[in-house]
C-alpha positions in Angstrom: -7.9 10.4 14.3 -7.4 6.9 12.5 -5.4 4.5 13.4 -2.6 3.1 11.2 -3.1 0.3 8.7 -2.0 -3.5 10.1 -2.2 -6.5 9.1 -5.7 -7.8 8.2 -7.4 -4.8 7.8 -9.7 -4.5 4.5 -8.7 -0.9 2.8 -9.9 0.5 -0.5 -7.7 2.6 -2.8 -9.0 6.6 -1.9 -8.1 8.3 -5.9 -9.6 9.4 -8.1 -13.3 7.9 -7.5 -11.8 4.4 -6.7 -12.9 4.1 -3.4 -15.9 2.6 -4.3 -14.5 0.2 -6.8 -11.8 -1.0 -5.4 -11.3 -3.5 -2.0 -8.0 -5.2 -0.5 -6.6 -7.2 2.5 -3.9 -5.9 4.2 -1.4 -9.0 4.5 1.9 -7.4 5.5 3.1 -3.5 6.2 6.8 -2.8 6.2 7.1 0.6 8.3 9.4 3.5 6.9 12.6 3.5 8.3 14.3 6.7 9.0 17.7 7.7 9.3 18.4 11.4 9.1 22.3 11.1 9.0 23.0 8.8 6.4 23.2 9.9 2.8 20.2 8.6 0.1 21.4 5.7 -1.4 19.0 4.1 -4.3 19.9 0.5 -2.7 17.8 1.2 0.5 15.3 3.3 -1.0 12.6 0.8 -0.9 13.5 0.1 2.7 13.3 3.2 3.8 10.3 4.3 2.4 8.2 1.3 3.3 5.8 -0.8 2.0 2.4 -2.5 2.0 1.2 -6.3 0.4 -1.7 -6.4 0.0 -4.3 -8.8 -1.6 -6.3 -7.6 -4.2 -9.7 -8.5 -4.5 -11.4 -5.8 -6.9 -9.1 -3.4 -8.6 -10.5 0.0 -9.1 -10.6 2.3 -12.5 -6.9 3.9 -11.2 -4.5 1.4 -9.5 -1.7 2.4 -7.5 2.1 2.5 -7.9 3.9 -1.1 -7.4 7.1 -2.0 -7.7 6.6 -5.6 -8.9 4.1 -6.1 -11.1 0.3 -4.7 -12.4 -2.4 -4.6 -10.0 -5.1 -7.7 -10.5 -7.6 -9.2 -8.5 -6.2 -12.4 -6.6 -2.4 -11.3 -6.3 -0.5 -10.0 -3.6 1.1 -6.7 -4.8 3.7 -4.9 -3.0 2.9 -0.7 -2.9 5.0 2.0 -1.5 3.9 2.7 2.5 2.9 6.1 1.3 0.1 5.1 -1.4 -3.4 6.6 -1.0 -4.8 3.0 1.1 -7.8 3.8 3.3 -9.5 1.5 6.1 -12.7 0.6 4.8 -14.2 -0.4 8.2 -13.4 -0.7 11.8 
């Protein structure tokens, strides 16, 4: 069993064949929040989902899903918690 992504970690993007081309650092993960009685509203969608900034330092073929901006080498990009990030090493 692995253990969950933090902070500092360096993780590659595991889709599509871009685990090899692709390397980030793990600068900040926002955990999923869950609450089970509350309707879905789109306001807190983001929130409770999660997320995970990262800094990108090579960009593979196929980039994930943001919600600020396109993926490039140098920039801190926000992704959804659930994106295909893998640890690279321990």
């Amino acid at each position: 069993m692995t253990k969950p992504i933090q902070v500092g970690d360096l993780v590659c993007y595991n889709v599509g064949g871009a685990k090899e081309t692709s390397l980030a650092h793990v600068v900040e993960v926002r955990h999923p929040k869950r609450r089970l009685t509350l309707p879905l509203n789109v306001e807190d969608m983001e929130e409770r989902q999660g997320s995970i900034f990262v800094l990108w330092i090579k960009v593979g073929h196929y980039a994930p899903r943001t919600w600020d901006y396109p993926v490039k080498s140098g920039q801190v990009v926000k992704h959804p918690y659930s994106s295909a990030f893998e640890k690279v090493s321990e």
